[in-house]
Each structure stands twice: as C-alpha cells, then as structure tokens.
C-alpha positions in Angstrom: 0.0 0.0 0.0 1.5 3.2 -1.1 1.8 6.6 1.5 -0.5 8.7 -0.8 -3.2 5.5 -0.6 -2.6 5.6 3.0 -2.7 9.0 4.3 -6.4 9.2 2.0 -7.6 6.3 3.9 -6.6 8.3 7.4 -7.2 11.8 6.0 -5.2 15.1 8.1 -6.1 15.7 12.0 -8.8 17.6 12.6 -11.0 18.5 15.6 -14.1 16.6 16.1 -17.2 18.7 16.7 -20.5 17.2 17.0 -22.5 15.4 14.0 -25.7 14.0 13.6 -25.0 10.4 13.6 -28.6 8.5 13.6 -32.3 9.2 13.0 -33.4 6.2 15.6 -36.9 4.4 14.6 -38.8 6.9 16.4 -37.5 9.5 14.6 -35.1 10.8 16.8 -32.0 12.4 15.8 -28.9 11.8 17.6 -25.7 13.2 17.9 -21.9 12.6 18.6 -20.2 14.7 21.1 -17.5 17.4 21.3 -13.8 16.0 21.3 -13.1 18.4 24.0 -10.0 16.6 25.5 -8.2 15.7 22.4 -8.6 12.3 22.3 -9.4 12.0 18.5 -6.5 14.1 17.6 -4.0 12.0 19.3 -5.2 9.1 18.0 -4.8 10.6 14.4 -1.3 11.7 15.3 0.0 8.3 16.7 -1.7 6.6 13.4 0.0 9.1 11.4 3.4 8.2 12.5 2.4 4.1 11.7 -0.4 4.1 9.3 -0.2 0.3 9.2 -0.3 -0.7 12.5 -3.9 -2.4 13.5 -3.3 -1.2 17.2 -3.3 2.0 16.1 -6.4 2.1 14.1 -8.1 0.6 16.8 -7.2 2.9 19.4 -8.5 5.8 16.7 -11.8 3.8 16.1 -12.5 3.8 20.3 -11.7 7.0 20.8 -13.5 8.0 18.1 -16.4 5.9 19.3 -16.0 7.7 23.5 -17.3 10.6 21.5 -20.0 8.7 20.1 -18.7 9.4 16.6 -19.8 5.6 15.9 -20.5 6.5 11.7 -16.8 7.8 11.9 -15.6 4.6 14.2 -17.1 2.1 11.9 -15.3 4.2 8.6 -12.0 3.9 10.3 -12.1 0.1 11.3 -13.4 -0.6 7.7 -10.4 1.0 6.6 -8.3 -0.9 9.1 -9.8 -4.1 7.5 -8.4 -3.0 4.4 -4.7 -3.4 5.2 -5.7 -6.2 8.3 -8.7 -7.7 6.6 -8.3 -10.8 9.5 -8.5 -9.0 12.3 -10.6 -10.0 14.8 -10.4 -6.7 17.0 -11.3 -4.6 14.4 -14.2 -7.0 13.1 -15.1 -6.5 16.6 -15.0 -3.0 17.5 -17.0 -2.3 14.5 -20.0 -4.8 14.5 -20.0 -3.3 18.4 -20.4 0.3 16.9 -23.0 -1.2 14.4 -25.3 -2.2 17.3 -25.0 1.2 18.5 -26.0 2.9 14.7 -29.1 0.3 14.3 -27.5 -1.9 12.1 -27.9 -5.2 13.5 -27.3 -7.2 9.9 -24.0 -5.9 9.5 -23.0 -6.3 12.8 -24.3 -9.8 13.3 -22.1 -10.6 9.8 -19.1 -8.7 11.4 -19.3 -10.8 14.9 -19.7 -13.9 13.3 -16.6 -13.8 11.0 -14.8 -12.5 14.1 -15.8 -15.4 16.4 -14.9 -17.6 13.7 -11.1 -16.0 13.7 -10.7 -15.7 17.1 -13.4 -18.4 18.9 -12.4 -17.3 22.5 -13.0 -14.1 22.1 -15.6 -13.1 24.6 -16.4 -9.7 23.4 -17.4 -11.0 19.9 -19.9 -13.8 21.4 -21.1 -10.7 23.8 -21.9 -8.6 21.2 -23.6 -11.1 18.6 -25.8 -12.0 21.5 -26.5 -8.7 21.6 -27.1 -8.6 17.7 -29.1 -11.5 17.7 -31.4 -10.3 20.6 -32.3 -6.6 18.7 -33.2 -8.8 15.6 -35.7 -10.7 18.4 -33.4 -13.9 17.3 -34.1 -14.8 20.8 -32.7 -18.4 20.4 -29.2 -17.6 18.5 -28.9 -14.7 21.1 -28.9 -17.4 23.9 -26.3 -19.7 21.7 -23.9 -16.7 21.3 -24.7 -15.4 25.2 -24.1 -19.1 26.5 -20.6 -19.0 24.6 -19.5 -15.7 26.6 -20.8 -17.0 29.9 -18.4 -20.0 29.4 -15.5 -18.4 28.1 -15.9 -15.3 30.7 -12.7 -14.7 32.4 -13.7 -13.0 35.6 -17.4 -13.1 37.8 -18.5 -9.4 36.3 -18.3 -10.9 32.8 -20.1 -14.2 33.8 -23.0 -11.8 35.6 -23.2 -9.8 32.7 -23.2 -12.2 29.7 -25.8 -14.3 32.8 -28.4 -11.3 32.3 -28.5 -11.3 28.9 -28.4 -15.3 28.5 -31.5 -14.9 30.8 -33.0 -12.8 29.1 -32.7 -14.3 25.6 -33.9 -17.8 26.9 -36.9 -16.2 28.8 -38.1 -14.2 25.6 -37.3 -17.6 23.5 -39.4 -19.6 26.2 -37.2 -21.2 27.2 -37.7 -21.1 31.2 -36.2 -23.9 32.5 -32.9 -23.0 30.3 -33.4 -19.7 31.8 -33.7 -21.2 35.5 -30.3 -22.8 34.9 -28.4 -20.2 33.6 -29.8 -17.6 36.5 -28.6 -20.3 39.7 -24.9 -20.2 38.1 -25.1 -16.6 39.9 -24.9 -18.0 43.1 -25.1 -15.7 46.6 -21.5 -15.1 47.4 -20.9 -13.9 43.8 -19.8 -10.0 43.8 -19.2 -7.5 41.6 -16.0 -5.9 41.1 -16.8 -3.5 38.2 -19.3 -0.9 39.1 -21.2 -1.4 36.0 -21.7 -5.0 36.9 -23.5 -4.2 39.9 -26.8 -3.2 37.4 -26.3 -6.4 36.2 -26.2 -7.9 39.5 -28.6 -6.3 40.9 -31.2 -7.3 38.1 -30.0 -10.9 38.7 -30.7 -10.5 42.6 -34.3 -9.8 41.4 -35.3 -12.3 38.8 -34.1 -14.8 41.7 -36.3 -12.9 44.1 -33.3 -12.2 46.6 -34.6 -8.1 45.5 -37.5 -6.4 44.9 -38.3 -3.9 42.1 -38.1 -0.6 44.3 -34.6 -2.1 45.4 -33.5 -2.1 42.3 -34.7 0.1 40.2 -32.8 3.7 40.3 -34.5 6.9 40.3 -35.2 8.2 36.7 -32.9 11.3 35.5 -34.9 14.5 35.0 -35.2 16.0 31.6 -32.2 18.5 32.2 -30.1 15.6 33.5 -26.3 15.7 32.3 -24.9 12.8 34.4 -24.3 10.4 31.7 -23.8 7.3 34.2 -27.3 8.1 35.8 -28.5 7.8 32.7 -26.5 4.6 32.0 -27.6 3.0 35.2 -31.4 3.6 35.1 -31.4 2.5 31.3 -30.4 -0.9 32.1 -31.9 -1.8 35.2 -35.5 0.1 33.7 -35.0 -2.2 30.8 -33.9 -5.2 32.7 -37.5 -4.9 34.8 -39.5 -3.8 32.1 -38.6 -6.7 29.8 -38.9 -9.1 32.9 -42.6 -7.6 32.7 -42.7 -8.6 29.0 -41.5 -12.3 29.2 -44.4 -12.6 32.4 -46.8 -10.9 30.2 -47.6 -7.8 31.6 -46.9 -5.9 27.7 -48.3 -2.7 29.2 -46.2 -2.6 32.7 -43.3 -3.4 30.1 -44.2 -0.2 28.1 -44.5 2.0 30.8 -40.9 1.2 31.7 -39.5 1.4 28.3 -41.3 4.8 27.1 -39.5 6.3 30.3 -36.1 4.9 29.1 -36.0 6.3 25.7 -36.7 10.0 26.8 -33.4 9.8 27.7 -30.6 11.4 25.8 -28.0 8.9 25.9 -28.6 6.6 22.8 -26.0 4.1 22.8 -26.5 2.2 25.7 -27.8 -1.2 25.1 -30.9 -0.6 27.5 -31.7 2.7 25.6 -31.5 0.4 22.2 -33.7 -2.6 23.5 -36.2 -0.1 25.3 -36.4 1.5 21.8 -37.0 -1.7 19.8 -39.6 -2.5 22.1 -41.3 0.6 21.6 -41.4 0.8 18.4 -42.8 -3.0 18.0 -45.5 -2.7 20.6 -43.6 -4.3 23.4 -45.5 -7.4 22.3 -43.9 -10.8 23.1 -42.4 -12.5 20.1 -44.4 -15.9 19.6 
C-alpha cells in the first residue's frame, strides 16, 4: 500500500465537533459529542506516524467511538480491515459500533466472522448475542450469550453475559434454560466492576433475593447531564420492564420502556432494547 493510498484512507487531523450520527426508529435524531479533550487528535497523530499498525487504528476507532462518533468509528475500522482484513479486533469494535447505529445485519455478519477467527473471544460472542437479541433472534442470542458465559474470564463478565443469556432464553421460552443459567449466579458472587452491579442487581431480582423498588434507580430529569445516571437507570428500567414482558404484563413493560427512551444517551444497550420494544409494541415475540 503506497503513502499517498494511506494517508487518503486516514485523511489530516482535525477537531471533532458534533454530528448527527442517527435518526433512531422513532425518529429521533442523535448526535456525537465534542472532542473536548483531544482524544481524536492524538489518536490521528499516533496513526499518522504508523499508518499500518492495527493497534493504532483501533485505538483511533475507540476514541472516536467515546465521543459517540460511531459513523466515523465504523469508517476507520473498515479502513483498518483493508490493510488487516483478518483482524478480529477490528471485526469487533465495528460490529459493536454497528449495534449502536441500528444496524444489527451488518453487525451480526461482522461478529460472526470474528468469532470464527478468534473463537475465545468473549467480546465477539457478547456482542452477537446482543445482535441477535435486537433482531428478536431470541434463540441464537442465547447460543452466542451461553458462549461468553463460558469463556468469561472473571465473575463481572459471567453476571453480565448471565443477564442477557437470561433474558434471551426467557423471551425464546425457554424457562427452565433460563432457571439454569440464572442459579450459576450463586449468593457469594460479587461485583467488582461498578457497572456490573446493574447487572447484578437485576439478577438478585429475577431470583427474588430483591425487589423492584430495590433495584430500580430513580429516573434522570429531563435536564439531567450525568451520563452514568443515565446509564444506570437505562439498564436496570429495561432489565424490569422486559422481565414484565416475558411474564406478560406488555403494558407494565411499556410504561418502563417509554420512560427509558426519553433519555438522551442513545448508545447504551438498555436505551436500544427499550427502543426496539417501543417501536414494535412491546408485544412478546411468539
């Protein structure tokens, strides 16, 4: 690959100021964010000094992707995979990205071919679950979910790749699958990552160790810019309102999920599965 071809695929360093990114299925437009502390830049800097190196692109395509610039994430592994069209990292990041633009296809393709290159890869299975489940391919989501639980390297993977393995099996029916995979949590189990604690928590409530005013946080008011209050009431709101699905209450389900998406924070995979439900009805799948 010749310096010209290279330095058009990773174009000059400029400052990244917000861009309209998606128009979600309720019409709503969203937005990347201001690169206020540089990130972007020095990620275009390092590549520009090793054009080649996959590492590099990566660590361009995630910080480009912390400042929800997903479109511009998924452009740069795309051209990563054009000089390191194997890589499973790249394959990775971008089907991840894909989830977050709506494109569950492409990101379900993406996952695939990097499980298949790299089959321990925990990440990959997590996130074509997580493919498979938006599509409401409740069954393959468990398959893919079951493979991260297994291959999880530390308890806050196994809990979260347990919530969504749950989850799939209950909304594919199958509840005894679900019973299973919900006692491997077992009640000297901890979290260690914060995050994980959500997870945790809706675990500790599906095995009626917590009830849903325990769990649930309070919701962020309209004016809210505390991204991680956001995050946290997202996923736990979605974890009990899809638990209302799967037991049949549809309308307690809505109620929960209409809350969630008048939220501003767009990527988060409670935001995207309160969303899908929304604009389907929150009907269970038959």
């Amino acid at each position: 690959m010749t310096a010209r071809l290279i330095l058009c695929l990773f174009p000059a360093i400029v400052l990244a100021q917000p861009k309209l990114e998606i128009r979600s299925p309720l019409g709503t437009q969203f937005y990347s964010l201001s690169d206020d502390k540089g990130a972007i830049a020095e990620a275009q800097k390092a590549l520009a000094s090793d054009p080649k190196n996959p590492a590099l692109i990566l660590k361009l395509a995630l910080a480009q992707s912390a400042a929800r610039e997903y479109r511009e994430s998924v452009d740069t592994c795309t051209k990563g995979l054009a000089i390191a069209p194997d890589n499973a990292d790249l394959l990775t990041e971008r089907g991840h990205r894909e989830l977050g633009l709506r494109e569950f296809s492409r990101a379900r393709a993406d996952l695939q071919r990097a499980v298949r290159l790299d089959p321990k890869k925990v990440d990959a299975y997590y996130h074509l679950g997580l493919s498979h489940y938006f599509s409401g391919e409740f069954a393959q989501a468990a398959d893919a979910f079951r493979h991260a639980v297994d291959l999880a390297p530390t308890t806050d993977s196994r809990i979260n790749s347990t919530n969504w393995l749950y989850a799939s099996l209950r909304r594919a029916k199958k509840d005894a699958d679900a019973a299973k995979a919900l006692a491997a949590i077992t009640p000297e189990m901890k979290n260690t990552e914060a995050h994980t604690f959500f997870y945790l928590s809706l675990i500790r409530l599906f095995q009626g160790k917590m009830s849903e005013s325990d769990v649930v946080p309070p919701q962020p008011s309209p004016d809210n810019t505390d991204d991680e209050a956001e995050l946290r009431f997202d996923t736990v709101a979605y974890g009990v309102g899809n638990w209302y699905l799967y037991n049949g209450n549809a309308a307690k389900a809505q109620e929960y999920f209409k809350k969630i998406v008048k939220g501003r924070v767009w990527i988060t995979w409670g935001y995207i599965g309160a969303e899908n439900e929304v604009a389907r009805g929150a009907k269970p799948k038959s």
